[in-house]
N, C-alpha and C positions, 0 to 999 in steps of 0.2 A: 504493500500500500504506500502511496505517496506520503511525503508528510507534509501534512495542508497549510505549516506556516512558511513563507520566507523572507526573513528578518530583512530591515529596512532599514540599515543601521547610517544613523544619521548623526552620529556623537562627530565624524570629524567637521562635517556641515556646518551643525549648529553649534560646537562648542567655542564660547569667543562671540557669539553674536549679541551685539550693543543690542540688551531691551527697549521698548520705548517707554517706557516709564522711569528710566531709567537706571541705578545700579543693580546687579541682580545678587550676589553674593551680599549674605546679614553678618556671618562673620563666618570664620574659617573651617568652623566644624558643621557647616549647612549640610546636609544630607543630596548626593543628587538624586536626583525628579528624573523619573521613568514616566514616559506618559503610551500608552498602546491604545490604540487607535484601529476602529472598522467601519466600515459604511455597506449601505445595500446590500445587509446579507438576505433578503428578500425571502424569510421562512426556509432557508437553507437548514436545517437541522442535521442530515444527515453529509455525507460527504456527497460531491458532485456526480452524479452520473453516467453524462454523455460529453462528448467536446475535450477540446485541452484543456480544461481542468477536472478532468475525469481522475476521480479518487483523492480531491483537494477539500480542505473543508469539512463542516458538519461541527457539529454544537457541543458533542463530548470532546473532542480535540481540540477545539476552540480553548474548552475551557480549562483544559488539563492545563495549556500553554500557558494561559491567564495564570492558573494557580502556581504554574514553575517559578513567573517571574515573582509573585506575591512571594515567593516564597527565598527566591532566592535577594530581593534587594527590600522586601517590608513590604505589606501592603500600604503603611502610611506614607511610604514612599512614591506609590504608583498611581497614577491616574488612570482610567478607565471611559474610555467617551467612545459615546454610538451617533456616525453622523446621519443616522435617519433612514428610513424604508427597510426598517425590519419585518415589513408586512407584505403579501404577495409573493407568488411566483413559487410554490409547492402546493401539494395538497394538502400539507399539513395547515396551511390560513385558505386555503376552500372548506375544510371539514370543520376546525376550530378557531380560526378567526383570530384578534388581534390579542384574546385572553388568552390566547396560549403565549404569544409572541410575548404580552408582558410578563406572563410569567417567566421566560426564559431569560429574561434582559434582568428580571430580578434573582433568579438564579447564580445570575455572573455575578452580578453585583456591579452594575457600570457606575459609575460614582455623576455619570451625565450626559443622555440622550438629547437631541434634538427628533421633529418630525420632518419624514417623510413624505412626496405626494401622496403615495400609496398606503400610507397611512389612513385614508380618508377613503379608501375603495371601498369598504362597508359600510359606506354614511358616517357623519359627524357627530352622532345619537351614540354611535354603536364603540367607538374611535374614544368619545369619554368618557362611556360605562367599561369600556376595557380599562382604562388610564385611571379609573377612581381606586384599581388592585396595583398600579403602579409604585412598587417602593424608589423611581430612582427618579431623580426631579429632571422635570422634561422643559426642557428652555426655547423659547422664542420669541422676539423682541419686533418683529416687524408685522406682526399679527393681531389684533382685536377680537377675540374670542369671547367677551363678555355678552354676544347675542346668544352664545351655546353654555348654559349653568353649568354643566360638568366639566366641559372644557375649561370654562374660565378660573374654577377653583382650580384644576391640575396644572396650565402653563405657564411658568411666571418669562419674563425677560432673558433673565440672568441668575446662575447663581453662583458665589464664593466658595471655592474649595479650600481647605486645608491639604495640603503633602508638602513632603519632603521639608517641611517649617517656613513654606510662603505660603500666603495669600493668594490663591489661581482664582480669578473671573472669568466664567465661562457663559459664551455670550449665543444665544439662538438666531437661526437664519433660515426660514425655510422660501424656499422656491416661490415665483408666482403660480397661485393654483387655479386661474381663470379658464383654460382650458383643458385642466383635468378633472375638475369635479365637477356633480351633478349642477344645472341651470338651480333649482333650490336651495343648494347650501351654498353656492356662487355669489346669490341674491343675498343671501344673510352674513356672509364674511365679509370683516371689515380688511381689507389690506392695507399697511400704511409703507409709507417710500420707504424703501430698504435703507438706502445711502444715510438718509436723517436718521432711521428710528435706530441704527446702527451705531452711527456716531455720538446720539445722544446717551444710550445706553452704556458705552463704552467712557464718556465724559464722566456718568454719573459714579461708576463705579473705580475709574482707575487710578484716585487715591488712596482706595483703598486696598492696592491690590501691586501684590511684587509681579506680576505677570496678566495679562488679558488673550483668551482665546477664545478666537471667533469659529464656534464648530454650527458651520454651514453643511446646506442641503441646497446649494444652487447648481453647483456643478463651474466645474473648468471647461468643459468643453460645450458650444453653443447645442440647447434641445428644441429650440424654438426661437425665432427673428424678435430679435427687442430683447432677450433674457441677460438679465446683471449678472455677470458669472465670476469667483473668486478672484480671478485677477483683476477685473475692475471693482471689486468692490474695495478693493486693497488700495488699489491708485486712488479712491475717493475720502478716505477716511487714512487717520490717525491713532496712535494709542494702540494699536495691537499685533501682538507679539507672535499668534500661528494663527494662520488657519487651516482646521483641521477639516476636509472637504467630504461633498458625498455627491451622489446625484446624477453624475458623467460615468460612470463605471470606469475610470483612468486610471488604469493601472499604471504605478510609478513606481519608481525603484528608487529615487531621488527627489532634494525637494523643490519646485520651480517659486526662483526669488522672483519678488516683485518690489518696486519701488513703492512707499505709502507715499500720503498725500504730502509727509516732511520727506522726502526723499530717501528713507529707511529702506533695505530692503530686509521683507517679512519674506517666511518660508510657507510655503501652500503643500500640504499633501495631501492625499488619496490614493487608497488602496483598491482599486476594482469593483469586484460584488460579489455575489453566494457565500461572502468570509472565507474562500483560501486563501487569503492572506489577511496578514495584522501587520499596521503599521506600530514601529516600536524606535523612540526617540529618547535621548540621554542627554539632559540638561546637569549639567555641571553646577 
């Protein structure tokens, strides 16, 4: 059997890279920050099927790997983020839907999901009665969800992590959903401009915060004429330190820099889909 992960070892990359908030070391015995990272495992549970990544992947392996690194550098060390569309594309969310899929997010234990469009393939009803069993707090800032009751209690903005003894902000982004969801929940979403509701979120919280990451569901690669994609959300905005992507299925091996709005260059990545791979970063 294959084995479904391969490492994205990005310590020579990013070690040495000016924060935008600036210093990043508190004093000399900081612990370093493991942060692992996946996107669009799209109800992959088991390993892949058919295609080149036949025998990659699948939800006990996933997590074994999860558990290696908890184990070998502290879990209070490691961060854990899902950039979105953990739902669709097996039978396992045709039979059991997105409560199974929370369950499984809560099983890992991701310390921080964003959504996915497909998230919303069961209706917006169905999307926050799954999310009301959600132990991991589900972030997105460019959203109004206060028309949906169940939605609006489970999604906040942003939230503060504790690891490795910083302050991490992690900051929600999902897609435009205007022409993927139904014409009814279309009518009742509120969208608001990524670029503002991004940089505003990102103002609010980055004094309080030795790091800010923007873990998006837009995608690097264009899915529709007009879509804001990580690199230009990056050139528009300031204050943030990764973004962690989803949405494009881009598999990388490396991380594409982009200049911000102060001329900073930020790191962008993205792991694929079905989770045969896990992106896995070492911050010094």
């Amino acid at each position: 059997m294959k084995k479904f992960f391969v490492g994205i070892a990005l310590l020579a990359c990013l070690f040495g890279l000016g924060l935008a908030g600036g210093a990043w070391w508190k004093d000399a015995h900081t612990p370093r920050l493991t942060i692992l990272h996946v996107n669009d495992t799209h109800s992959y549970l088991e390993p892949v099927r058919s295609g080149e990544l036949t025998g990659m992947g699948g939800a006990l392996e996933r997590a074994a790997y999860i558990d290696s690194v908890m184990q070998a550098d502290g879990p209070e060390n490691v961060l854990l983020l899902h950039a979105g569309d953990f739902s669709q594309g097996t039978s396992y969310y045709s039979e059991f839907g997105a409560p199974l899929m929370v369950k499984v997010l809560n099983a890992m234990h991701y310390d921080v999901a964003t959504l996915g469009n497909h998230e919303f393939d069961n209706g917006i009803e169905a999307l926050g009665a799954a999310l009301s069993a959600s132990e991991v707090p589900i972030v997105v800032c460019n959203y109004d969800f206060s028309n949906f009751e169940k939605m609006g209690r489970r999604i906040r903005p942003y939230v503060i992590v504790e690891k490795a003894g910083r302050k991490i902000g992690v900051v929600g982004v999902l897609c435009s959903l205007k022409s993927m969801v139904s014409a009814e929940i279309s009518a009742r979403l509120v969208e608001k401009d990524m670029v503002s509701s991004v940089q505003e979120t990102v103002n609010a919280i980055r004094s309080q915060c030795d790091m800010v990451i923007a873990l998006t569901h837009i995608g690097i690669e264009e899915h529709n004429p007009g879509d804001i994609l990580d690199p230009m959300l990056c050139a528009a905005t300031e204050g943030i330190d990764l973004f962690v992507s989803g949405h494009s299925h881009t598999f990388m091996d490396k991380p594409l820099y982009v200049k911000n709005l102060k001329g900073r260059k930020v790191p962008i990545v993205q792991v694929g889909w079905t989770g045969s791979y896990m992106g896995e970063l070492h911050w010094e």
